[in-house]
C-alpha positions as a Markdown table, in Angstrom:
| # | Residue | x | y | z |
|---|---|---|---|---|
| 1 | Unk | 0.0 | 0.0 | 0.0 |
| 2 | Unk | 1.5 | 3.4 | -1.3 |
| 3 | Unk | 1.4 | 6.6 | 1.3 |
| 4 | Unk | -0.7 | 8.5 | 0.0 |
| 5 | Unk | -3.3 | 5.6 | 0.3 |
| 6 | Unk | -2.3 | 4.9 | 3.9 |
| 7 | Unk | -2.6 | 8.6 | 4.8 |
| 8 | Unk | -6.3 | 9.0 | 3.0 |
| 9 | Unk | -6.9 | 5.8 | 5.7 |
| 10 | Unk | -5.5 | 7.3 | 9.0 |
| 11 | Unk | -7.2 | 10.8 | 7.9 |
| 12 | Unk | -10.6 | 8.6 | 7.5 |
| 13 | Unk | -10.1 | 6.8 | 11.1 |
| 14 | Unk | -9.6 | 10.4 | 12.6 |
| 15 | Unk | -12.5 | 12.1 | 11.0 |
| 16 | Unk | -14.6 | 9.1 | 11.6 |
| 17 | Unk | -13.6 | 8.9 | 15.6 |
| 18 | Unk | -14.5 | 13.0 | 15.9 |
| 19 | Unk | -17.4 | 12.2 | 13.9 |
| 20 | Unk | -18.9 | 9.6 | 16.1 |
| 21 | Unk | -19.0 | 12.4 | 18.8 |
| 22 | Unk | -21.0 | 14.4 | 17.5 |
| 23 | Unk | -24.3 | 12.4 | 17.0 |
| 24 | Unk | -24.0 | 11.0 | 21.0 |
| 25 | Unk | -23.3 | 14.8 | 22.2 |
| 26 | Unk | -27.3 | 15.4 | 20.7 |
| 27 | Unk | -28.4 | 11.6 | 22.0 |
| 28 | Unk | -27.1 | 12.3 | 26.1 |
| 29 | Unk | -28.8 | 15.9 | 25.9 |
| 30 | Unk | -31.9 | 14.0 | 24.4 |
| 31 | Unk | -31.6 | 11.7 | 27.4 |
| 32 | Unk | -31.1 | 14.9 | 30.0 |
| 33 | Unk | -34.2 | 16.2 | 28.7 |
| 34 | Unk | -36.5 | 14.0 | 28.3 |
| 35 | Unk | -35.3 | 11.0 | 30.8 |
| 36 | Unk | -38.3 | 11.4 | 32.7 |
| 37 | Unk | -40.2 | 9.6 | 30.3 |
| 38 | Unk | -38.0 | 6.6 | 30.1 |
| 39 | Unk | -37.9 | 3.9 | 32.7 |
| 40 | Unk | -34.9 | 4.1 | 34.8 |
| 41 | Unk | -33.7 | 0.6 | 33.2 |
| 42 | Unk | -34.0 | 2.5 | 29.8 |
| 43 | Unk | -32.3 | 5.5 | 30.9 |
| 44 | Unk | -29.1 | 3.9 | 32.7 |
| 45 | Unk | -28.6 | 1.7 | 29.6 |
| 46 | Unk | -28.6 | 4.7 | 27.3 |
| 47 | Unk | -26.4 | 6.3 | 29.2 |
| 48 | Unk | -23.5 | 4.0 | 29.8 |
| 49 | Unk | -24.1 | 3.1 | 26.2 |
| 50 | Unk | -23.3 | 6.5 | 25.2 |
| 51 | Unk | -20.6 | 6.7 | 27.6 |
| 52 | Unk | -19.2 | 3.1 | 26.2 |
| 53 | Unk | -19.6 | 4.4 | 22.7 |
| 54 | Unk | -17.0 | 7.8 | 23.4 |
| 55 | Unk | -14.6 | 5.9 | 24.8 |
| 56 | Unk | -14.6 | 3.8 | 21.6 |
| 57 | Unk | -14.0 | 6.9 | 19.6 |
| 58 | Unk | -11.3 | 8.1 | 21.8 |
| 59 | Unk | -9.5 | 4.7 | 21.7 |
| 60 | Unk | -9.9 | 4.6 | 17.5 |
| 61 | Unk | -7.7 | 7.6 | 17.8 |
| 62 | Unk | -4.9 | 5.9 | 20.0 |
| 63 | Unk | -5.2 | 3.0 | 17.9 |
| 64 | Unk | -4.9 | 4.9 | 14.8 |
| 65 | Unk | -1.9 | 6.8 | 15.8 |
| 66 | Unk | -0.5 | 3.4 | 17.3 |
| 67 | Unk | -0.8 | 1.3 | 13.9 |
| 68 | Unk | 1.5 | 3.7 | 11.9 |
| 69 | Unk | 4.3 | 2.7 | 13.9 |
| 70 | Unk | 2.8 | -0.8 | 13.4 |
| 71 | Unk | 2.1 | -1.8 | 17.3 |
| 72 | Unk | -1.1 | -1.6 | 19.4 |
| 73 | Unk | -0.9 | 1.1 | 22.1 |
| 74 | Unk | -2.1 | 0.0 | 25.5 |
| 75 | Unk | -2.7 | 2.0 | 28.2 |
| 76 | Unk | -3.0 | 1.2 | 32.0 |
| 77 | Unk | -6.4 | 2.0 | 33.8 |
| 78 | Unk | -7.9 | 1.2 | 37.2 |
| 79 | Unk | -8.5 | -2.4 | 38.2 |
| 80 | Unk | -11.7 | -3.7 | 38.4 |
| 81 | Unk | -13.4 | -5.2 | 41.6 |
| 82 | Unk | -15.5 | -7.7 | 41.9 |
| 83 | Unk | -18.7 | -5.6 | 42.3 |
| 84 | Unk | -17.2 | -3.5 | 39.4 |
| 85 | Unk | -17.3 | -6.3 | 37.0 |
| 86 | Unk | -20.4 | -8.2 | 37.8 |
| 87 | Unk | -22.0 | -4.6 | 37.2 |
| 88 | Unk | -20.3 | -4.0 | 33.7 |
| 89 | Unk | -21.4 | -7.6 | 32.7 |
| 90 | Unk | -24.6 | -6.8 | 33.7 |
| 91 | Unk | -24.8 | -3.5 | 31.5 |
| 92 | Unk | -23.1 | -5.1 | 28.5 |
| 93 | Unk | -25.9 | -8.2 | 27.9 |
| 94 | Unk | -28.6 | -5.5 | 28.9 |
| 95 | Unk | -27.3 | -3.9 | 26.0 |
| 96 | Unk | -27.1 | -7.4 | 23.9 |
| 97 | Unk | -30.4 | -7.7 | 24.5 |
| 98 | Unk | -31.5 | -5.1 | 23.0 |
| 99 | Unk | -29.3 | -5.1 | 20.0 |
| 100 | Unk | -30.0 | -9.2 | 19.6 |
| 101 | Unk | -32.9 | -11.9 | 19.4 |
| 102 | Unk | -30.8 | -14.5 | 20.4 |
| 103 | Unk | -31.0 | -15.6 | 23.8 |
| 104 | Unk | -27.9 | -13.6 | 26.3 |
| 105 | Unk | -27.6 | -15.0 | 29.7 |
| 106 | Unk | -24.8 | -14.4 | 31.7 |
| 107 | Unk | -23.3 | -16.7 | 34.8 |
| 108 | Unk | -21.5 | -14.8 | 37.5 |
| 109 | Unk | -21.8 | -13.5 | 40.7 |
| 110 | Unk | -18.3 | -11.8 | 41.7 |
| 111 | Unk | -19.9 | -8.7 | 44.6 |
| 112 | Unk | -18.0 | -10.4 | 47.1 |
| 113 | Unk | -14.9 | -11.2 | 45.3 |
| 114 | Unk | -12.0 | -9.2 | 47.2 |
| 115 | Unk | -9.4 | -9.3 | 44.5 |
| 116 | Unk | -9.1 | -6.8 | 41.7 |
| 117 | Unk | -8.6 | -7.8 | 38.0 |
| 118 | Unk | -5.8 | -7.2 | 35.8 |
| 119 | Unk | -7.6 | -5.8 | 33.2 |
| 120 | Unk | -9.3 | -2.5 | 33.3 |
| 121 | Unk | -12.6 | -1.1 | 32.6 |
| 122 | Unk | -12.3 | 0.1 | 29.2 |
| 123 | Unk | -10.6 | -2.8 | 27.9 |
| 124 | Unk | -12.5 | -5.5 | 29.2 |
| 125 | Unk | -16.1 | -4.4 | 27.9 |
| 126 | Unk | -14.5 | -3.7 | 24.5 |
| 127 | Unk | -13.1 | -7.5 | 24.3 |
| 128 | Unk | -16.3 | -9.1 | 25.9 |
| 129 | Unk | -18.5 | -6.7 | 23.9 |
| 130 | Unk | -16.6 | -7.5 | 20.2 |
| 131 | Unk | -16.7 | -11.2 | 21.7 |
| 132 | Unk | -20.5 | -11.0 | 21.7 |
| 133 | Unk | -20.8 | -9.3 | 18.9 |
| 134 | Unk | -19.0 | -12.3 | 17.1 |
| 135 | Unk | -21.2 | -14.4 | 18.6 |
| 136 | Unk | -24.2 | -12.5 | 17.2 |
| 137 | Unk | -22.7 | -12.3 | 13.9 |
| 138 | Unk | -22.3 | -16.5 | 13.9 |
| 139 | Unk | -26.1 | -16.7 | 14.6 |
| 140 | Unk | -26.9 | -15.7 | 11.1 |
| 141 | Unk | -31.4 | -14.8 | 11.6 |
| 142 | Unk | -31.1 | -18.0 | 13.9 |
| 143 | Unk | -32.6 | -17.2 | 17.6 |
| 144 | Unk | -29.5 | -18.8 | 19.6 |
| 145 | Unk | -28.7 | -18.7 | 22.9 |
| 146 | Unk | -25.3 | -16.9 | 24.4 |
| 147 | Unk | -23.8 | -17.5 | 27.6 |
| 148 | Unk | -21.3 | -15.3 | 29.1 |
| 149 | Unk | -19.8 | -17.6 | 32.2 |
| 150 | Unk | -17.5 | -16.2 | 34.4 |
| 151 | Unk | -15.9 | -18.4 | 37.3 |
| 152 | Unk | -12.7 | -18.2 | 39.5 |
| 153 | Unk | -10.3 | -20.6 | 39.5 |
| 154 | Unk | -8.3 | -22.2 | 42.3 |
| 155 | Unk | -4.8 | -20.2 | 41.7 |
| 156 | Unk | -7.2 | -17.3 | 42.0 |
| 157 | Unk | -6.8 | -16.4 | 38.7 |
| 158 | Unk | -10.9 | -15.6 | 36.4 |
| 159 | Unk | -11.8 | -17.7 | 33.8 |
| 160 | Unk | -14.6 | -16.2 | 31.3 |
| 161 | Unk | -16.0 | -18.2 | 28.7 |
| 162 | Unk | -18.6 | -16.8 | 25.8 |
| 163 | Unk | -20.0 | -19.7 | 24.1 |
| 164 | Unk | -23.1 | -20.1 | 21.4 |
| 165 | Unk | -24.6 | -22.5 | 19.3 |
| 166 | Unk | -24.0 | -20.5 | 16.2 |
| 167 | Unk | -22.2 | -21.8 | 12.8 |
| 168 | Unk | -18.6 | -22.7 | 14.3 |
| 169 | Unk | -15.6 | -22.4 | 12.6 |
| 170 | Unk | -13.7 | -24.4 | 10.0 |
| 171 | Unk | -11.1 | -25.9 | 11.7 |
| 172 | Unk | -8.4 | -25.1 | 9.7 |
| 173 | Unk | -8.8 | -21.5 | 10.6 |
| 174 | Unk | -8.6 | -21.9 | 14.3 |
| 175 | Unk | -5.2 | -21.8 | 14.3 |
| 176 | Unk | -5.0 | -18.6 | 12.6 |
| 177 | Unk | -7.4 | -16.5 | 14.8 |
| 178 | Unk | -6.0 | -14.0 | 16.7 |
| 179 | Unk | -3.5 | -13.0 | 14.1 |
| 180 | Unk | -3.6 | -9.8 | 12.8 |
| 181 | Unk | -5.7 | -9.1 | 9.8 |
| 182 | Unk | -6.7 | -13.4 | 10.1 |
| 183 | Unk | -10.6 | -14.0 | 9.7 |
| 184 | Unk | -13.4 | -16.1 | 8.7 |
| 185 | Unk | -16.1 | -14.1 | 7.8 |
| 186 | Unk | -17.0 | -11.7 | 4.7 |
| 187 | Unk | -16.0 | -8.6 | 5.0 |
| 188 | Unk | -14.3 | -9.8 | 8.4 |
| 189 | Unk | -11.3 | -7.3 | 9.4 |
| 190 | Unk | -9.7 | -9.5 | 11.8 |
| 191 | Unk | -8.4 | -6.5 | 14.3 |
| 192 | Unk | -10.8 | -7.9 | 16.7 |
| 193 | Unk | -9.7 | -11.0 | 17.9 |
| 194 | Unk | -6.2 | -9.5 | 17.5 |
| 195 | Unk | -6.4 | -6.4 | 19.4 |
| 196 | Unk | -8.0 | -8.8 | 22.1 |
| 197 | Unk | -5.4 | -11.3 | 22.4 |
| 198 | Unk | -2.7 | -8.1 | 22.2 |
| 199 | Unk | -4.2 | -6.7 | 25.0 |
| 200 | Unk | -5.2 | -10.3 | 27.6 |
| 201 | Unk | -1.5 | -11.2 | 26.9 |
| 202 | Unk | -0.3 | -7.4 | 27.9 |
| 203 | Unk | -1.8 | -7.9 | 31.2 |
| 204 | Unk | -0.4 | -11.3 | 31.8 |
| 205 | Unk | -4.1 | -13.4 | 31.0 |
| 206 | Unk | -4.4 | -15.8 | 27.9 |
| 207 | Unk | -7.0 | -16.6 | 25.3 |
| 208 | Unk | -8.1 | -19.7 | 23.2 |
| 209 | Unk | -10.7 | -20.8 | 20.8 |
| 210 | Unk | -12.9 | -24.0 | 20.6 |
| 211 | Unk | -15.1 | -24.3 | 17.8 |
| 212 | Unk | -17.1 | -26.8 | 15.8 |
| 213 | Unk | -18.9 | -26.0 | 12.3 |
| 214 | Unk | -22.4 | -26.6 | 12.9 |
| 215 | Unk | -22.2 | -26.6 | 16.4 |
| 216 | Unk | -20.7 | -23.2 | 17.9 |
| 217 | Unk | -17.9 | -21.6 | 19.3 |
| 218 | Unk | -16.6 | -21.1 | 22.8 |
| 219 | Unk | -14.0 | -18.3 | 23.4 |
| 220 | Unk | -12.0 | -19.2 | 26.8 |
| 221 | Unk | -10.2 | -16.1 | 28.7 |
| 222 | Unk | -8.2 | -16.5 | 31.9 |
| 223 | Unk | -7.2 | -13.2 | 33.8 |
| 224 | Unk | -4.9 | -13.6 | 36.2 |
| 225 | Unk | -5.9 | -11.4 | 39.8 |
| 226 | Unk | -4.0 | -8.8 | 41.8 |
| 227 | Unk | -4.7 | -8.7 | 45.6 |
| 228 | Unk | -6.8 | -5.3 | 46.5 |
């Protein structure tokens, strides 16, 4: 790819990440002013979707600026408690939910886990979130079911598993996922599962991938904890 061509790209990324704000600036004064008609389920989604959907845009920029030197920049962030993350699993299949008619249950309860995990906030919805959104995608207009299972381990360490009953994936591509630019699907990019396994490994946690065509696809994650 010539420069010229790579510049009208970065120039694209940029415009599109300030773009992206401008449209949620008029949604969260739409949700100021007339929140009192909305339930307060309704409202608290819309708002930390809004809030979820900025900090997207801001990290397309540091990505952006990031892939011209041809690395993923990755920034530390505040841990995440126990209570912390049951509640940003929560919000993120509330949000599935809506966007889905498959089936998105989630298996956890971490509010009385002391330890912190590696990963922070930001990161860890993005992963699970794109995760999900894979998950969706596999469904095709099937209704199938997603489960988001989240357990702790004995060296203390959190195992999360997303796992549907969607198409699966050819075997011989397994091995592949989580390269950059590898994928399966049409019009697939690839950065997702990449950018994913980037960051887990950064923090010290690992990622693999079980699948079977016609049956569905489990991705495993284990995050390793850090005393509070």
């Amino acid at each position: 790819m010539n420069t010229a061509i790579k510049l009208k790209e970065h120039s694209k990324v940029r415009q599109a990440a300030h773009d992206i704000r401008s449209p949620l600036s008029a949604l969260n004064i739409l949700v100021k002013t007339c929140g009192d008609s909305l339930s307060e389920e309704a409202k608290a989604l819309l708002e930390a979707s809004i809030k979820r959907i900025n900090e997207i845009a801001a990290d397309l920029l540091a990505i952006e600026e990031s892939s011209q030197e041809g690395s993923v920049e990755i920034t530390s962030g505040k841990r995440m408690s126990g209570a912390e993350l049951q509640a940003s699993l929560q919000g993120l299949v509330s949000e599935k939910r809506v966007q889905t008619q498959c089936e998105v249950v989630l298996h956890a309860n971490l509010k009385n886990v002391s330890a912190s995990v590696a990963l922070p906030r930001t990161y860890f919805e993005r992963i699970v979130s794109n995760l999900v959104d894979n998950s969706i995608q596999a469904m095709g207009e099937r209704a199938g079911r997603i489960q988001i299972m989240v357990t702790e381990n004995i060296d203390g360490s959190l195992s999360i598993q997303v796992h549907d009953n969607g198409s699966g994936i050819p075997s011989h591509r397994l091995p592949l996922l989580g390269r950059k630019g590898a994928t399966f699907r049409k019009g697939g990019t690839g950065l997702g599962l990449y950018h994913a396994k980037t960051v887990i490994n950064h923090f010290g946690g690992e990622m693999g991938i079980i699948s079977e065509e016609g049956v569905g696809t489990m991705i495993k994650i284990k995050l390793p904890r850090r005393l509070s």
